[in-house]
N, C-alpha and C positions, 0 to 999 in steps of 0.2 A: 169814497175813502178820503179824496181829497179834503170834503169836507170833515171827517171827524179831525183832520189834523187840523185844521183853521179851527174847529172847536177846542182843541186841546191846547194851540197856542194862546189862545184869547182866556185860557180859563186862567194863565199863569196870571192874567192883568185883572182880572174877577173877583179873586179872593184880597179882601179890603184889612183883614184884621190884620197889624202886623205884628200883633202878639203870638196867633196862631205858628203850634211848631211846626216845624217844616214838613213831619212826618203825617202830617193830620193833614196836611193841604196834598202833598203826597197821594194819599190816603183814597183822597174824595174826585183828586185829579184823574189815577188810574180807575176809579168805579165809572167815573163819566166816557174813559175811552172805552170801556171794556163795552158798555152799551150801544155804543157809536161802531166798535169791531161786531156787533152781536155776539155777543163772546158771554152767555147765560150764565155758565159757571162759573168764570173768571168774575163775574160781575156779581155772581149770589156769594164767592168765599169771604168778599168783605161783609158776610152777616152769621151771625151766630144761628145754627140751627134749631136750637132751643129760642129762638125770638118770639115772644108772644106774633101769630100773624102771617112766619118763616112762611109755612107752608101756600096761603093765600099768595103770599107775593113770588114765592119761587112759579108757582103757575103762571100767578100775568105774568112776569120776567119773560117766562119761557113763551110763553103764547105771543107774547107780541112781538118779542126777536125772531121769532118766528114769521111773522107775516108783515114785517112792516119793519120799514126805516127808523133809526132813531136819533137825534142830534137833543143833547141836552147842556145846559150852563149852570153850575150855581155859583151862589155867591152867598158867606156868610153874612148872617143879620146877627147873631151873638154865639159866643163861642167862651165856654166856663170851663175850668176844671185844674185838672193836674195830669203829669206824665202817663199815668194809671186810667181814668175814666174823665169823661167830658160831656156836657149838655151843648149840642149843638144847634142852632137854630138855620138852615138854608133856604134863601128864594129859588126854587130849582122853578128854570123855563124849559119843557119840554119838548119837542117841532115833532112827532108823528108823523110820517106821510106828509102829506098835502092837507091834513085836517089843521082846524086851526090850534097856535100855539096852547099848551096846557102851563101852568103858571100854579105853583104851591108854595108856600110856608113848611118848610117838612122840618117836624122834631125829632131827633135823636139823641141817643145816647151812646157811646162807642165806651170800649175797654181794651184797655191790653192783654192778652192774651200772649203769652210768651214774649216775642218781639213784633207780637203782627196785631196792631186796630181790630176791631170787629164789632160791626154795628148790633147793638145788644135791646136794642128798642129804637123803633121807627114808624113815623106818625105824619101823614098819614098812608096804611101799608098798603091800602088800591090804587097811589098812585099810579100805577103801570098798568093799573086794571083796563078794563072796554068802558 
C-alpha cells in the first residue's frame, strides 16, 4: 500500500502537459490509484460500458486484480480537445508482480458525461490482459 501512494505522489510530477485541465489529470490520477488499491470497479467506472472492447478489459481488469500486484505510471505524450471530449495519447509503465515492467502507448478518447470523464475508446484494450 505504501507503495501505490509513492506511486500516486510521483504521478503528480508525471503529467508534463501544462495545458491539461485539472480535471482530466484528476481523472487518470484516480484510475492509476484505484488499480494500485485493486479497487476493479472503482477503476472500470472511469469507462463507458458501451466502449467498443468494455467487456475484454473488464475481464483482465478483473482477472488480474485478482491474482497479482499492480503499480502503474503514466505520463502524457499528447492531449487534444475541449471541456467536452479529448484524444489522449499516454506512455503508461506497468510493474505486475515480479514479471518484468510492461510499457504502452495507450490511445484514448474520454467524454463528459454529466460532470464525470469516461473513457469512451481505449487502444490498446489487452493492456491488462495475460
Amino acid at each position: 500500500m505504501i507503495f501505490a501512494f509513492a506511486i500516486a505522489a510521483l504521478l503528480a510530477q508525471e503529467f508534463p502537459p501544462q495545458d491539461a485541465p485539472h480535471d482530466v489529470l484528476d481523472f487518470f490520477r484516480t484510475a492509476v490509484e484505484n488499480l494500485a488499491d485493486k479497487d476493479a470497479d472503482a477503476f472500470l467506472d472511469h469507462f463507458d460500458p458501451k466502449m467498443p472492447g468494455y467487456v475484454q478489459l473488464s475481464g483482465d481488469v478483473r482477472s488480474l486484480l485478482d491474482r497479482s500486484e499492480v503499480s502503474s505510471s503514466v505520463e502524457f505524450v499528447s492531449d487534444q480537445g475541449d471541456a467536452r471530449k479529448r484524444s489522449i495519447a499516454l506512455d503508461w509503465l506497468m510493474q505486475i508482480d515480479q514479471d518484468p515492467p510492461r510499457r504502452k502507448i495507450v490511445r484514448c478518447v474520454i467524454e463528459k458525461r454529466g460532470t464525470k470523464w469516461r473513457i469512451v475508446s481505449f487502444d490498446p484494450v489487452g493492456l491488462f490482459g495475460p
